[in-house]
N, C-alpha and C positions, 0 to 999 in steps of 0.2 A: 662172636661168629657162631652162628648156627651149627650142631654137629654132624657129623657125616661120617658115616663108614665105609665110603671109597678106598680101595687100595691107592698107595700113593705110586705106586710105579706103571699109573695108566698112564698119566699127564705125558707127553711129547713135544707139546709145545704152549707158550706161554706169551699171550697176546695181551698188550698193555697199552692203555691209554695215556697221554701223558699228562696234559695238564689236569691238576685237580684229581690224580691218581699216583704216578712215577711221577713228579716234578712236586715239591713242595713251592710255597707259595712267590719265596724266592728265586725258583726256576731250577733250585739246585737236586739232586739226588741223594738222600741222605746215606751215609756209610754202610748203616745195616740193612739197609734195601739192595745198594752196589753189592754187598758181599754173599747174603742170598742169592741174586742172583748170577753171580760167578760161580758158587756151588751147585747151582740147577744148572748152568751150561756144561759145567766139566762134569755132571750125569748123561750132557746127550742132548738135553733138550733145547729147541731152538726157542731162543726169545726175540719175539716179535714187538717194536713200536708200533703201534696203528694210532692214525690221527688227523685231526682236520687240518694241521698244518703242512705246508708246501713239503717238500724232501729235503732241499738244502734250510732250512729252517728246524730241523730234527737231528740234523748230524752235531749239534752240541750235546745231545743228550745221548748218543751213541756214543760219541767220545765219553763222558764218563761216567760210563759203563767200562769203557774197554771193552766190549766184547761185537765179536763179530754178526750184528744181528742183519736179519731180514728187514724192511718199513713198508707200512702201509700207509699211504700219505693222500693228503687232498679228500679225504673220509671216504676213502676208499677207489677214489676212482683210477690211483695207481699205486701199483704193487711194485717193487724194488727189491730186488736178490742182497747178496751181502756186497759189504764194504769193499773186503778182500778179492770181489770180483766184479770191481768196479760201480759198482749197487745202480747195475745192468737193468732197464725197466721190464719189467716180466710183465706185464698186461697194462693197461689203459684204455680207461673208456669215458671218452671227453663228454662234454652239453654240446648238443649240437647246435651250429652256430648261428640256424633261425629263431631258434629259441634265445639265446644272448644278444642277437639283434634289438629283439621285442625289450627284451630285459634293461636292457643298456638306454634304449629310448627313452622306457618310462625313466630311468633315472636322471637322464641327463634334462630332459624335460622339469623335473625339479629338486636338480641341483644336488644329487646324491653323489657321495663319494662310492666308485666304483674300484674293485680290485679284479682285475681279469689275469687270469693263470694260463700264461703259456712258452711251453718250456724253457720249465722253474724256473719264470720269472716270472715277476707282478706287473704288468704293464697299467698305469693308470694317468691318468689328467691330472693336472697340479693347479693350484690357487689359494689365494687367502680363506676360502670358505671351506677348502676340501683337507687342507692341510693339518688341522686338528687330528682329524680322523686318519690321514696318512699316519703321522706321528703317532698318534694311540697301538695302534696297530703293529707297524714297524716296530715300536717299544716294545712290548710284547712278547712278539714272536720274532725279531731279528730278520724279520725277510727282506729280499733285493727288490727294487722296486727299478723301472724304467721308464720314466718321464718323457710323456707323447704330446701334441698341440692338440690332440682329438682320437678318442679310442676307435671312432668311427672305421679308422682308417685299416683297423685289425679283425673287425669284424667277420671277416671270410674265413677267418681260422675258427676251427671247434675249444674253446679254451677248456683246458683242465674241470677248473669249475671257473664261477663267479660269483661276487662275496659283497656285498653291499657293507659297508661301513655307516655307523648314524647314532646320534642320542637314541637311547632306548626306550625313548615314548615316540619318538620316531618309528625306529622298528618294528614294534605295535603295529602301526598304523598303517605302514607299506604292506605287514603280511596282510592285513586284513584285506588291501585291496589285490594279491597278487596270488594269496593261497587258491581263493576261486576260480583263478583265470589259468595255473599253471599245474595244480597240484596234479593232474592226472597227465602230465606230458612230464615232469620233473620233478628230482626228488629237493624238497624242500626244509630246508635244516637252520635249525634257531639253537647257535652254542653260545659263546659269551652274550652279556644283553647289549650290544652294541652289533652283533652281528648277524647275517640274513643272507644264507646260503644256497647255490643253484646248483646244482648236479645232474648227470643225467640220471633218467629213472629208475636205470636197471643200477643205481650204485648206489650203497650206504658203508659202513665199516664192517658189517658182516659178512658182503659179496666180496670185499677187499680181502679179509681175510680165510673165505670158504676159498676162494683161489690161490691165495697162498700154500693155503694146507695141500691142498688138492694137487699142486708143483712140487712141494716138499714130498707129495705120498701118506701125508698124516692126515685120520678119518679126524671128522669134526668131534668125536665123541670123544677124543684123546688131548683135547686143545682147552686149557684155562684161559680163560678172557677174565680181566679186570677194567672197570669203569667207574664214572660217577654221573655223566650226564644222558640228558637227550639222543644225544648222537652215537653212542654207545653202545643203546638199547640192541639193535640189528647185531652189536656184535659178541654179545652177554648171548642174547636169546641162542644164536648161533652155535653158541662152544658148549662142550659137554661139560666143564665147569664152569657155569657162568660166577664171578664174585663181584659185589659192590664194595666200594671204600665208605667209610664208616660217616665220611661227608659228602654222599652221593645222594641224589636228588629222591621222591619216591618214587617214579616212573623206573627211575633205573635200580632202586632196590627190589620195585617189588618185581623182575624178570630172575632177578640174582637167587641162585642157591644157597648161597655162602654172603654173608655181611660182615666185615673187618669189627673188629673192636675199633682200633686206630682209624687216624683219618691219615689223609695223603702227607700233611706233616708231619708226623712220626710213626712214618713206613709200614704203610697197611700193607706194603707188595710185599715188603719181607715179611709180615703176618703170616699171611698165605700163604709165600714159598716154604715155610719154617713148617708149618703146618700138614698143608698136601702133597709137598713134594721131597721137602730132605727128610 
């Protein structure tokens, strides 16, 4: 890790990515990450999940932790208070639902599997062609899924986000036709290579989380952020500690101040907490 001579009793809070940062590759949390960071909550500081995953798809990894955090979920377009107070939605800012109209079209048109987010739940189309990619997914990240004869019929709602699922030469090939037509109405996000994300424009993980802080009272310059991908970048650039995990992509190392020795399999967060904050 790079050095630095920041006092370590600025940090206030502590925003964490999970997969490919907090979750090791089996999805679990390893011990000296867990205990780091129960050390840094019983200083005061709040730990933050932030990620592109739904909200109920994220409380496995708050469970173990055990501790009572905040989430930033759906890559930011909704913010979540704690556990212990029902993990109340504190802001939301959905795709508006002409834009998912158009979206939904092209896909259905040729035969993409779609994930539409609306309250936290996945509502999608089912088939022999689509179901691979249900299954990929739901594997994954454990999300609830509710099976419709046609999304059409949901349409009128502004969904969370909207998530295209596909082979990743696929993927490819959809942004190429879809970045030119949308990028200046929607924010447009490429995380796993199978995945192909719609948001509205005013939302990435660093709006998700400059809003949390901003609820909490905590100025951005007092807030460590940890990542390793694309979609993280918004929320690295954002924190006054930005850190990358030591298997983070170069986009997202080269915003970071800090670079873990370790990678996310053996607890670059407790690196860091060990480091900046106890």
């Amino acid at each position: 890790m790079k050095s630095t001579t920041e006092p370590r009793d600025t940090i206030r809070m502590i925003a964490l990515d999970l997969d490919g940062t907090l979750l090791r590759n089996d999805k679990t949390v390893g011990p000296k990450t867990i205990d780091a960071l129960r050390k840094a909550h019983a200083k005061g500081i709040e730990i933050v999940l932030a990620s592109g995953r739904m909200t109920p798809a994220m409380e496995d990894a708050a469970k173990a932790l055990d501790l009572d955090v905040c989430i930033v979920s759906y890559n930011g377009a909704a913010v979540c208070g704690r556990g212990s107070a029902g993990r109340k939605r504190l802001a939301h800012q959905p795709l508006k639902a002409e834009f998912a109209r158009e979206l939904y079209q092209y896909a259905r048109e040729r035969r993409h599997q779609v994930n539409f987010y609306h309250d936290d739940m996945i509502i999608s189309e089912d088939g022999p062609h689509l179901r691979p990619f249900i299954d990929l997914y739901r594997g994954r990240t454990g999300s609830p899924y509710r099976f419709v004869e046609a999304l059409e019929e949901y349409m009128h709602h502004p969904p969370t986000k909207l998530l295209f699922v596909t082979a990743p030469e696929t993927r490819h090939a959809i942004e190429r036709d879809l970045r030119p037509l949308f990028e200046s109405r929607v924010t447009i996000i490429r995380t796993d290579p199978e995945y192909l994300e719609f948001l509205d424009s005013k939302v990435d993980k660093g709006s998700g989380v400059i809003k949390l802080a901003e609820i909490l009272g905590i100025p951005m310059s007092r807030v460590m952020a940890m990542g390793d991908g694309e979609n993280d970048i918004p929320m690295l650039a954002a924190a006054g500690f930005p850190v990358a995990v030591a298997n983070a992509g170069e986009k997202c190392r080269a915003v970071a101040k800090f670079i873990t020795e370790r990678d996310h399999n053996h607890d670059a967060v407790a690196e860091a907490i060990e480091r900046f904050v106890l």
